[in-house]
N, C-alpha and C positions, 0 to 999 in steps of 0.2 A: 525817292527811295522807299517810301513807307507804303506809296501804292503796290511797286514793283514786291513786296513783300508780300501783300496782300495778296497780290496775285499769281505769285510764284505757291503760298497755302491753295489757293483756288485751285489750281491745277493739279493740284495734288487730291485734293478731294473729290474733283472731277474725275479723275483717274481713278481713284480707288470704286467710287461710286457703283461706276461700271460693273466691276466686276464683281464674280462673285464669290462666294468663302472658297470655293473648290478652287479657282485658278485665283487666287488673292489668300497668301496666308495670314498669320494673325501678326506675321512678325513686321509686317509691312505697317500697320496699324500703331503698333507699338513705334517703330520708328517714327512714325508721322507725329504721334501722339510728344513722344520722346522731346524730338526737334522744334516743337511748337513750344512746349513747357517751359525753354531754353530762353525765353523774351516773353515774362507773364501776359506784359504789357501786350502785346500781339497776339498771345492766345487770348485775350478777353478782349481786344479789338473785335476777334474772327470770330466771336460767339453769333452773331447779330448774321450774319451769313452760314453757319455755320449747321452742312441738313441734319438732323433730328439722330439719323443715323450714329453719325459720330460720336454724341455726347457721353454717350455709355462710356466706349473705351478710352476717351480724355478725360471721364472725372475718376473713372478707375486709376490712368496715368497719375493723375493730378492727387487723387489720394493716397495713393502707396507712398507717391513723392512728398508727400506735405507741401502740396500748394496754395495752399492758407488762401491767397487773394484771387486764385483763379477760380477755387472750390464755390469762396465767394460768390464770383458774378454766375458761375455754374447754377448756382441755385436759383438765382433771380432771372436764369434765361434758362430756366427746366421744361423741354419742349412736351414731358408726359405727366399724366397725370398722378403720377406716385415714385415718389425718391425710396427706392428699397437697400437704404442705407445701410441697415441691419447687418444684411449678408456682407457686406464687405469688411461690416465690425466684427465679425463671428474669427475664432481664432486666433484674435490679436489684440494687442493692447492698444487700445483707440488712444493716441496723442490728444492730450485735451485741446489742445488748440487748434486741429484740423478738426476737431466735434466743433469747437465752438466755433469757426468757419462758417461753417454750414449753417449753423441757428443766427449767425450772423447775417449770412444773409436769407433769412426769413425776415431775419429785421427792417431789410433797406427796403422788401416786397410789402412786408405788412405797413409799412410806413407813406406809402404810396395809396394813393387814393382811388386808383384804377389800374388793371391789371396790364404788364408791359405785352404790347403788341403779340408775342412766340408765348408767353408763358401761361401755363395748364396747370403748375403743380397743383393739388389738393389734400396729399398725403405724405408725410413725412414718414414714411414705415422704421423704426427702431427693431422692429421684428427679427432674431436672428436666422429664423425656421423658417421666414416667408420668402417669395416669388425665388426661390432658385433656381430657377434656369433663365430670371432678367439679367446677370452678368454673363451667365454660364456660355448663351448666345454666339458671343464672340470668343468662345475657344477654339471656332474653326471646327466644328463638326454641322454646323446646320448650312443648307444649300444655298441661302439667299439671303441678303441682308434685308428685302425687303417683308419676308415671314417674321419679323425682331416683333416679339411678344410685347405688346402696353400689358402694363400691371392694370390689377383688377383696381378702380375707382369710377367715382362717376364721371362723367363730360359735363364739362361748365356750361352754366344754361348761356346763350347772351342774350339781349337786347335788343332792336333796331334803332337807330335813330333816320333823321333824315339830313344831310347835306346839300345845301343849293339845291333842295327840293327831292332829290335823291332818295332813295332808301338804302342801308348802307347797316352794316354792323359793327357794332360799338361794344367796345371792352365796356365789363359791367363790374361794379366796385366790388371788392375784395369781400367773397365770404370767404368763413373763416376756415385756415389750416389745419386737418389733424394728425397729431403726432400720434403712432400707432405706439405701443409697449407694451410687454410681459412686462406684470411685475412681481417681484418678492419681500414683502416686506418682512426684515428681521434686523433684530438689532445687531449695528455697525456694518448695515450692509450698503449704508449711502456712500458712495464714492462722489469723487469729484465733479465726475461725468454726469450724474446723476443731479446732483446737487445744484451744477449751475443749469440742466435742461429743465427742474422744478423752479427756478427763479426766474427764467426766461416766462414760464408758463403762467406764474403767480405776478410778474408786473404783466401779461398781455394776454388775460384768461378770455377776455373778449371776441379776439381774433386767435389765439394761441390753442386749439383746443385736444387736451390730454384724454387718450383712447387707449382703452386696456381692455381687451378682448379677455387673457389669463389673468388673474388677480391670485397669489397666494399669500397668507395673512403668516407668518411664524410669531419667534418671541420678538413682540415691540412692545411701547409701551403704549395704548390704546390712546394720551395725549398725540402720539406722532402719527398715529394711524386714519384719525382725525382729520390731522393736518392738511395730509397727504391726501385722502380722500374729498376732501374737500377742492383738491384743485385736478380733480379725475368727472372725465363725464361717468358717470355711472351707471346709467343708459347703455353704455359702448360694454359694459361685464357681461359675457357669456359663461365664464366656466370660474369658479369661487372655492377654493383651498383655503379655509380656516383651519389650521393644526396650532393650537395655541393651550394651555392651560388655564384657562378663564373660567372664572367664578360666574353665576348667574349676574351678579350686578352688573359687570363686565360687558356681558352678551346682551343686557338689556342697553345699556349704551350705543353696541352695533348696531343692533335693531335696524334704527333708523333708515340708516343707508342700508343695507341688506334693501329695504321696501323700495330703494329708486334705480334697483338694477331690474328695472322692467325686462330686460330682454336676456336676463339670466338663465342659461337652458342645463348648469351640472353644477350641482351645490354639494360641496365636500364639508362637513362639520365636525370634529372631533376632538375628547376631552375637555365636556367642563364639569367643572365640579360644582358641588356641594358650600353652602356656605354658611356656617353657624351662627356668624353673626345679625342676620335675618330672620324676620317672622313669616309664619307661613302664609299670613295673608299678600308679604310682602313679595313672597318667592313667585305665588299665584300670579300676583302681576307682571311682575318680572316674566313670567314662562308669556302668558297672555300676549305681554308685548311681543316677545319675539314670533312667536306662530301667527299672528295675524297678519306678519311681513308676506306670508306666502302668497294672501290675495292677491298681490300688486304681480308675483309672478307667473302671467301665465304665459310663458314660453317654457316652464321647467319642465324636465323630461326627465332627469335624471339627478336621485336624493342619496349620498351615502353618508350615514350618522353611524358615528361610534363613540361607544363611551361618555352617553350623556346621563347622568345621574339622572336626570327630572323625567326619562320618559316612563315609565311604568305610569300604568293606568292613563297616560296621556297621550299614547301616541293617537290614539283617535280625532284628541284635539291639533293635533299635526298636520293629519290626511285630510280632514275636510277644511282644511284651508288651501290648499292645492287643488288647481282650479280644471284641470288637463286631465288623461292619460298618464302614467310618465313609464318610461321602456326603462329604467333599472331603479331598484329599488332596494340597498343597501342598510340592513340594519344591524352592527357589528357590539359583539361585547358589552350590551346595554341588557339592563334589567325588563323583562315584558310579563306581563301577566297574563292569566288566560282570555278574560277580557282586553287587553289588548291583540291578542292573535284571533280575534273572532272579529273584534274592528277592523283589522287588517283584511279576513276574507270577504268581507260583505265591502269593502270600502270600494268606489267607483274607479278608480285612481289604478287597480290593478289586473285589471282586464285584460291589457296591454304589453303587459312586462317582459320585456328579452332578459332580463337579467334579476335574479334574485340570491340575496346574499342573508342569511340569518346567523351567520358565523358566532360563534358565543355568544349566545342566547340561549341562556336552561332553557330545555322544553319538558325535563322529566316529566314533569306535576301537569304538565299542561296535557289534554287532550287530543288526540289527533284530529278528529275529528272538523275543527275549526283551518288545523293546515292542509286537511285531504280538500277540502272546500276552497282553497286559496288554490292549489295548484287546478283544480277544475277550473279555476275562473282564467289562469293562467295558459291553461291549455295548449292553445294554436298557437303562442307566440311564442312563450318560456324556450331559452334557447343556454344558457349557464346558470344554475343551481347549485347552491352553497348553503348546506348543513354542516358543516364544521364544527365539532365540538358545542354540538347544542346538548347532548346528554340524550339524544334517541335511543330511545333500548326497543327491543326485536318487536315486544306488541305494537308500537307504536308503529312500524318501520311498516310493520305487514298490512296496518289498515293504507297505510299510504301508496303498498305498492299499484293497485289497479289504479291510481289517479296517476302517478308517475308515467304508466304504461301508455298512457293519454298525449304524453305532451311530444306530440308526433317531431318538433324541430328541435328539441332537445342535443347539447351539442356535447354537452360538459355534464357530468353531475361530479357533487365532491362531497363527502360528509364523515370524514378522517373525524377519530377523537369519541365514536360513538360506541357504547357498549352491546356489540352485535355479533351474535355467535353465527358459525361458516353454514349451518343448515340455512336462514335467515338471507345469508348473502348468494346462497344458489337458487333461494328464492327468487333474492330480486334479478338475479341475472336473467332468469325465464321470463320475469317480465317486462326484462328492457331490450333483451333478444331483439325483438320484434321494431325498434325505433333505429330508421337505417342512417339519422345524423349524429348519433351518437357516438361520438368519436374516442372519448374519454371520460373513464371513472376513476377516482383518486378512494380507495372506500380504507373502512380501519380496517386494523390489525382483526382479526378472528379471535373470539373470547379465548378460546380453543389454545392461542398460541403464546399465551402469559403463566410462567410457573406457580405466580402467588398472587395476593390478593393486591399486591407493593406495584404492579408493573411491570416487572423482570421479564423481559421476552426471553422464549426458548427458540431460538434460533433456528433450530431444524425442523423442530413443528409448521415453523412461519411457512419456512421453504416448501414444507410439502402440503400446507393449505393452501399457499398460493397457485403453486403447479396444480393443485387436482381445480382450482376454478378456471384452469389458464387451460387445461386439457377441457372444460366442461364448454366454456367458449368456442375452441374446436367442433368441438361434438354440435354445436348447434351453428356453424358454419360462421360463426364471427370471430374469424381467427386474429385477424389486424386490429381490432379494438382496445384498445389501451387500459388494463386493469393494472393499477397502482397499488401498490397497500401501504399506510403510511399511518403514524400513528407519533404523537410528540411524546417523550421521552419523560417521565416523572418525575428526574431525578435536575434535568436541566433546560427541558421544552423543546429542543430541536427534536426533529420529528426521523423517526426510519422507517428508511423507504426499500420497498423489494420487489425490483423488476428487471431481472426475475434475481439476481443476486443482491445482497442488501448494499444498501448506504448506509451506513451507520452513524449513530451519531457520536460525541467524543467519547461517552462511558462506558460504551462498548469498544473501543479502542484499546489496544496492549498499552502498558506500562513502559 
């Protein structure tokens, strides 16, 4: 009876095989998948025959359904080389016991001392963003089952041995598995799901091994962050989100690990503060520790820093520890000095840069000078520009425009918040005229269009300096170019915008 079962699935597989998505729908599949599910025991019989094809939409069956024991053997007979587990957790609440299935049997595999005859996995991907169209496959839109996309991983190396003289190839022992993950670390954000796949990974860090390509840091408490990091390859960090409120002692503890994500390429840093209870020999070290972490990174490309008290007069010590190019370079609401913006133009680090940000950063007092010298060095690449409420006022604006007029791939300019009167800004229009990727400017409000010294915009001023620059645009035939005017509000920081009739913000609003 048990054969005739067996065989009665065969023929069914054989049948489907055949054909293709266009004359074979998906609902044929589902049934198959359906009816097998029905006798666990006989679906994980049929794994061991069962073609490669198939697995997809049986463990897709088998996971909607909560088949705990089939998911199981699923895992330990995964004929590809990446379980893209993820997507199928994405928009639902993953039942802990189908999660812990699956790590289950990672268990029975890692526990094994050579790899079973069908089985390739090497990737447990958690990812909810990644390989979306490996289920998507069998919705019945692609031509052929045999186009079915392998996820991106490597091919297992093997071995040869020889039999009866033979040469012959030989399953090669177990390296080890990685489980892919975004992570977010903040406080109360451990679930359960979470909690038993760090316990899994902390008894079998050997063969178990934890990969976080996204890392974001929020509020934890730097003991758990530790913890946690400690059982992460940290090699596997590409992109690094610290948003936390930490004190220099704090940061100097990160340190460390910061230095062993070698292959870190977008480092996100913001808010730390100031700490009284320190000397300033002690701060010194502190800051030292952390800036030297940069040598170890050279895959970084791209730094955005806001709101670090200790940079003034230091960013220099910042940049020549960064060992590369890097294409954005992000320095927001941090205190710089003019020596620091002169380090910045001469520094080797910016040659290269598609993106530059100085977003609140006073520049009043500072010279242009040192930033007309930054955009020259920036030139050919600079592609979005961000003076935003750095405090430019008009002499400064005018030395800068002939470097501006230079940076031919210019995509974006923005420098909202700056004190710049409308003769000043028909300036610059003449000389960005001429840059044909320049697609958008976001610029302030026109001195011209404020009743008092308080902020008070006069509404109808705005409207008719905006229109005579929006008519001056016409006139030199860049009619489609996107001139913004936007300017944050004094009384409550939302900013108004007039294109061509205003946004306002709520203090302008009736009663």
């Amino acid at each position: 009876m048990e054969q005739r079962r067996m065989l009665s699935w065969g023929s069914i597989q054989s049948r489907y095989i055949s054909m293709s998505v266009w004359t074979s729908p998906r609902r044929l599949v589902e049934l198959a998948g359906q009816s097998l599910l029905k006798d666990e025991a006989l679906a994980i019989a049929a794994l061991e025959l069962l073609p490669r094809e198939l697995f997809p939409p049986l463990f897709t069956a088998a996971f909607d359904g909560r088949h705990s024991q089939t998911l199981k053997a699923m895992v330990q007979a995964w004929p590809f080389t990446c379980l893209p587990l993820g997507v199928l957790m994405k928009g639902q609440q993953l039942h802990l016991e189908t999660f812990k299935a699956v790590l289950d049997g990672l268990d029975v595999l890692l526990a094994q001392e050579v790899r079973p005859r069908r089985w390739k996995l090497e990737v447990l991907d958690l990812r909810k963003n990644s390989h979306q169209d490996f289920w998507t496959v069998w919705s019945g839109n692609r031509a052929s089952l045999y186009s079915f996309p392998e996820p991106e991983a490597a091919q297992p190396m093997r071995k040869k041995r020889k039999v009866d003289g033979l040469s012959t190839e030989a399953e090669q022992p177990f390296t080890p598995i990685e489980v892919l993950v975004d992570l977010s670390l903040k406080e109360g954000a451990c679930d359960e799901l979470f909690s038993y796949l760090m316990e899994k990974v902390k008894r079998q860090k050997n063969v178990l091994h934890l990969c976080c390509k996204k890392l974001k840091i929020f509020a934890m408490p730097m003991q758990n962050i530790k913890m946690i990091l400690k059982m992460v390859q940290l090699d596997s960090i590409e992109d690094l989100e610290v948003t936390c409120t930490w004190k220099l002692p704090t940061l100097a503890k990160f340190s460390p690990y910061l230095g062993q994500m070698i292959n870190l390429r977008r480092l996100l840093l913001s808010h730390i503060h100031a700490s009284s209870s320190i000397s300033p020999e002690k701060e010194e070290q502190y800051i030292a520790q952390f800036t030297s972490q940069f040598l170890s990174l050279q895959c970084l490309q791209a730094v955005y820093v806001d709101s670090l008290f200790f940079l003034r007069g230091r960013l220099d010590q910042l940049l020549r520890h960064v060992m590369n190019p890097l294409e954005t370079l992000s320095v927001t609401n941090c205190r710089l000095s003019e020596g620091d913006v002169m380090h910045l133009s001469q520094s080797p680090n910016v040659g290269q840069l598609s993106v530059l940000s100085l977003s609140g950063v006073m520049l009043t007092d500072v010279s242009p000078e040192p930033l007309q010298a930054l955009l020259e060095r920036a030139s050919a690449t600079l592609q979005d520009l961000d003076f935003d409420e750095c405090g430019i006022m008009d002499d400064q604006l005018l030395v800068l425009l002939p470097s501006l007029s230079h940076c031919t791939q210019l995509t974006t300019l923005s420098f909202c918040g700056n004190p710049i009167s409308i003769s000043v800004l028909e300036n610059l229009l003449h000389h960005l005229i001429g840059l044909s990727n320049l697609t958008h400017v976001l610029y302030p409000v026109p001195l011209e269009s404020y009743e008092d010294v308080r902020g008070t915009l006069h509404l109808g001023r705005l409207a008719y300096l905006h229109a005579r620059l929006k008519e001056l645009l016409c006139e030199l035939g860049r009619p489609s170019m996107v001139w913004l005017s936007a300017n944050p509000c004094p009384h409550c920081g939302d900013r108004t915008f007039y294109d061509p009739e205003p946004i306002l913000c709520p203090c302008f609003m009736p009663n």
